[in-house]
N, C-alpha and C positions, 0 to 999 in steps of 0.2 A: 310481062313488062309493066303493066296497068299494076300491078298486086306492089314491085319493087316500087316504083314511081312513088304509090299511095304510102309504103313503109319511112320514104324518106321522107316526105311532106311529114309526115306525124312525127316519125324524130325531132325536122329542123321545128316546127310548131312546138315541140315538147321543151327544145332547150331554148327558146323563146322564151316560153314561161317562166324556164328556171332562173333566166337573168333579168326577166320583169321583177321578177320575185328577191331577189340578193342583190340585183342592180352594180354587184361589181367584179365584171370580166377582166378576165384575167391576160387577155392574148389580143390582139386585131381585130381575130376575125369574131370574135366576143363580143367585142365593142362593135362594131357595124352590125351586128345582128339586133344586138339590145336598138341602139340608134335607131333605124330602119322603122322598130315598134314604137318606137318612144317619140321620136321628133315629128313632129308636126308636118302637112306637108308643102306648107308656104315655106320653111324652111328650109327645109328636102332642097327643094327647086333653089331656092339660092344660094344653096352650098353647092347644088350640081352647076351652074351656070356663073359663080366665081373663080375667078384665077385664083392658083394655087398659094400667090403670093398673099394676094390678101383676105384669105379665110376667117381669120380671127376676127375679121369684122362682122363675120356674118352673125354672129353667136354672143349672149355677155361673157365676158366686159365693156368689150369693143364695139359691139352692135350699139346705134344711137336712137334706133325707131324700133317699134313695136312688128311683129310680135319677136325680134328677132334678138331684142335687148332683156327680150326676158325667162328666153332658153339657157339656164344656166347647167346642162347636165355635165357637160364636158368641161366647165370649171369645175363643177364640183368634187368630180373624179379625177383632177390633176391639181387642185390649190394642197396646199399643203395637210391640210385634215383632211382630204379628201380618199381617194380610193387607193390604198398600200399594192395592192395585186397588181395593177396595172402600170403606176409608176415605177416598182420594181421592176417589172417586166423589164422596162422600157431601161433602167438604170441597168438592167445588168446585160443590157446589150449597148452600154456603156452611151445611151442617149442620157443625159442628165439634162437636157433644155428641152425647148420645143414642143412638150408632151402635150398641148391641148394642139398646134398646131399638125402633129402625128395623129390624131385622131381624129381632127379636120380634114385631112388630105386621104388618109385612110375611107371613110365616109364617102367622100366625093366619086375616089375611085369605084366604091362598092356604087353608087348611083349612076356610076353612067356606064361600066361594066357590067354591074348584078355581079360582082365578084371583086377578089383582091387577090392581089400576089404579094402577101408579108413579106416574103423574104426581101423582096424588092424596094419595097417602101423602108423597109428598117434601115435596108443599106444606106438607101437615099439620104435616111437623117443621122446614118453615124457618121458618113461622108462630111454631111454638115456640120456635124459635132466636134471633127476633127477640125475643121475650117477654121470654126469659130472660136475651141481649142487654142491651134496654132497663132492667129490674131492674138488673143487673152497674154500668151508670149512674147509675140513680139512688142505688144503696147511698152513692155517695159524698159525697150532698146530704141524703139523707133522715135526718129524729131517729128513726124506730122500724125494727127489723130483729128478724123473730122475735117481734114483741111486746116487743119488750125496748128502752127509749128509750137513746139514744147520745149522751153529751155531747160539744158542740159544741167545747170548750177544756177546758183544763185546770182553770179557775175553776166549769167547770158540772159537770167529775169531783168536784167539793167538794161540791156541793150533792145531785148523786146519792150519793155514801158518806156523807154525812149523813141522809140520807133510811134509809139500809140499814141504818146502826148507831143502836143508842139510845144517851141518854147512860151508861148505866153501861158500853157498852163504849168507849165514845169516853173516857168518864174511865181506863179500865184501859191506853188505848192511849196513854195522855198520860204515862203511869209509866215507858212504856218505853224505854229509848235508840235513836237512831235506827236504828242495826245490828241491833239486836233486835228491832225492828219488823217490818224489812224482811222478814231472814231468817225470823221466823215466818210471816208473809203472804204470801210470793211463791209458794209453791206453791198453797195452796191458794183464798181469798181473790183473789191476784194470777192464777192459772189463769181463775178468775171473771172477771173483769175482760175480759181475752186473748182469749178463747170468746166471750164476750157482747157485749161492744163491739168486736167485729170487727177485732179489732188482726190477727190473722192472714186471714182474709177479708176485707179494706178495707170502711171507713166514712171517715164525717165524721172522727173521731177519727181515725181511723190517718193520713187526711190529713192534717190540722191539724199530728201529730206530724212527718209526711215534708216540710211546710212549713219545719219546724223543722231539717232535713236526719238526724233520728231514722227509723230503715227498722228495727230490728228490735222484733219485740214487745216479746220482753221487755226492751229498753231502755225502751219505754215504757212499762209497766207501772211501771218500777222507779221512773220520773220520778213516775207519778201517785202512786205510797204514800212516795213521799219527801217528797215537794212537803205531800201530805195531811198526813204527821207535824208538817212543819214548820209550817202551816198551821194546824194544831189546837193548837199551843203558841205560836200568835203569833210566830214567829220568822221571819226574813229565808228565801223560799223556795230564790234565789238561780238560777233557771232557766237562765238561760245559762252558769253557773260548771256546775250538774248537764248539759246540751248539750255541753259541752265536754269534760266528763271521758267522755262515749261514742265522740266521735267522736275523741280521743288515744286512745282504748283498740284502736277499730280502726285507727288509723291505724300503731300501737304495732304490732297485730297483723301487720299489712302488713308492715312492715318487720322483724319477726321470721321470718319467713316467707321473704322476702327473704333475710334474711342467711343463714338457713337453706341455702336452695336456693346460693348462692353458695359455702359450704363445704363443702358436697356437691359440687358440679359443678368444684370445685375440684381433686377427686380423681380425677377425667377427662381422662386427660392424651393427648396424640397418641401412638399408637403404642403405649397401652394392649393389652392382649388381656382383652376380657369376654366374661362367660357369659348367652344371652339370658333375660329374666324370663317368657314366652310371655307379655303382660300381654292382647292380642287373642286370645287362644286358640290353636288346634292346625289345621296342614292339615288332618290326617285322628284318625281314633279311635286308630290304631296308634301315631305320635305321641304323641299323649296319653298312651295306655298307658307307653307307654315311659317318658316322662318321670315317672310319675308311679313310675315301677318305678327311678328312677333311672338308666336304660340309658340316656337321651336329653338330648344336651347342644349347644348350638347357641351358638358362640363367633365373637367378632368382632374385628376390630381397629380401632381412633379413627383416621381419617383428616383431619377436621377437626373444629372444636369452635366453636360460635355461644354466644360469650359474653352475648348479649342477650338470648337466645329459650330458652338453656338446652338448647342442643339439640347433638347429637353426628354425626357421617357416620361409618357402619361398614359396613367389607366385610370379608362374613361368608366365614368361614372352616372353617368346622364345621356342619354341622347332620345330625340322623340320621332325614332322609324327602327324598329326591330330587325332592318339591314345596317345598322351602326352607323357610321360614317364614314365619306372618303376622305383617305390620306395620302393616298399616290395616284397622279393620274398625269402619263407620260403625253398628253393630247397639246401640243405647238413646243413639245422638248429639239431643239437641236442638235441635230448628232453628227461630228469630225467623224468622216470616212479616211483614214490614212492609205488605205488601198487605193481611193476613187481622187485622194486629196480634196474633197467636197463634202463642205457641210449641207444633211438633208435635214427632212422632219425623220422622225418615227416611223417605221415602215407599221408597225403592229401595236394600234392602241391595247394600253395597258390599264386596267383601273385598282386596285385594291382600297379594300375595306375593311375597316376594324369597329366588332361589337362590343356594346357594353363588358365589365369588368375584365376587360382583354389591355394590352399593355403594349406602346409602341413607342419611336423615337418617333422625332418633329423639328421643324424649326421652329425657333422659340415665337415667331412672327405671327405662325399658325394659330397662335393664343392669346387670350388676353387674361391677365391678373382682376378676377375678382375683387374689391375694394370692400 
């Protein structure tokens, strides 16, 4: 009995090690073992001796006081660069929130237990995921959010800013011209509106407006105190001429931007010699240094040029670290899940690199024209 006892102490000891050592588990009970070795045990004691609700405090970001604002393991292994193994884990048991909070509550249980029952805990937070899921759904149908009631169109925005102003300021706001209106209200008054009727969070209203093909707030903010002005002076609202001038404005924007990128890329001609921007970072620290000391200069020539995609092929001709330089590196990339309908990070950092007289596309941005 003594002999098996001693075999398992040396195993759990062993894989101790192994996650002191990679620091990134892959499962629960992974994470409370690494924990256990890692965490401190002023912390220990007040993760064991908080409610489940407000854990997050115990730990950064939330923690306010020392030493407890400055244990960052468990953001580090749920922020978005952080640990791919274990937020997977956790996504493909369809939890996509909560993940530092599941490894708080995880922990807790293993401290006052000396054990866990995963399968328990996970339920726990897909339960919630569903909850909080089915919420995210309804905001888009429901009138109150917050306690706070959402008008359904722009005719029921009338009746709620009537309700909020009395008449003497609704007669002061009838004095004013319309630009004068605006630009006094949109910050702070229009802020209100934003925050509260869910224009950046989605609602009824924020839908209604994206019905109208309007997607940013404040264009829609701008429409209801416009609309309101013109409404409270009996005058023509004119919604679809106000529609119109948003969507020419981004549309204006697009094509500036466009023509932009075109007179820039302009200036990228075959057979160019550029100096690289490092805009993916550095092989190494030395690298870095260098460039940053000016010693390090990594130059290209245009072999071909992608008129449509804005993109350049250069074979590099210069660089001063004999691992070349990096040109792709997927580290805070976004990625549409159409399965999960959720945008994450990256689950699996990606870096590549290209050595001297080697040949690669680029964005033209990546570079600069030698003068």
């Amino acid at each position: 009995m003594k002999k098996i006892f001693l075999v398992s102490t040396i195993l759990f000891l062993a894989q101790l090690n192994v996650f002191a050592q990679n620091k990134l588990p892959k499962n629960l009970k992974q994470v409370v073992m690494y924990l256990d070795k890692d965490c401190p045990d002023s912390i220990k004691v007040q993760i064991k001796n908080t409610h489940q609700d407000s854990l997050i405090f115990t730990v950064y970001p939330f923690a306010k006081t020392k030493p407890y604002k400055d244990y960052r393991t468990i953001f580090n292994w749920t922020s978005e660069n952080g640990n791919p193994k274990i937020t997977k884990y956790l996504d493909k048991k369809e939890i996509f929130d909560h993940h530092s909070e599941v490894l708080l509550y995880s922990f807790k249980q293993y401290l006052v237990n000396d054990k866990i029952k995963e399968k328990d805990i996970l339920n726990k937070y897909i339960k919630l995921q569903k909850q909080l899921d089915d919420k995210n759904k309804i905001k888009y149908i429901t009138d109150t959010i917050n306690k706070v009631y959402i008008p359904k169109d722009l005719e029921d925005c009338f009746v709620q800013i009537n309700i909020f102003w009395n008449d003497s300021i609704k007669a002061k706001v009838r004095t004013w011209e319309e630009n004068e209106f605006t630009g006094k209200v949109h910050l702070g008054f229009g802020m209100w509106l934003r925050n509260n009727w869910q224009l950046w969070g989605g609602s009824r209203l924020s839908k209604y407006f994206n019905n109208l093909n309007i997607y940013h707030p404040d264009d829609m903010s701008g429409i209801i105190l416009l609309s309101y002005h013109r409404h409270l002076n009996n005058r023509e609202i004119k919604l679809e001429e106000q529609i119109k001038y948003y969507q020419d404005y981004w549309e204006n924007s697009k094509k500036t931007e466009q023509k932009r990128k075109i007179e820039n890329f302009s200036k990228y001609k075959i057979g160019n010699t550029l100096e690289f921007n490092y805009p993916k970072g550095f092989v190494s620290k030395e690298q870095e240094d260098n460039y940053d000391n000016g010693t390090c200069t990594a130059k290209g020539v245009i072999t071909e040029r992608n008129k449509k995609d804005f993109l350049i092929k250069v074979k590099i001709i210069e660089t001063c670290d004999k691992k070349g330089i990096v040109y792709y590196d997927n580290d805070g990339d976004i990625i549409y899940n159409p399965k999960t309908k959720r945008s994450s990070s990256s689950q699996k950092r990606i870096i590549k690199k290209i050595k001297r007289n080697k040949e690669q596309w680029f964005e033209y941005k990546s570079w600069e024209p030698i003068e």
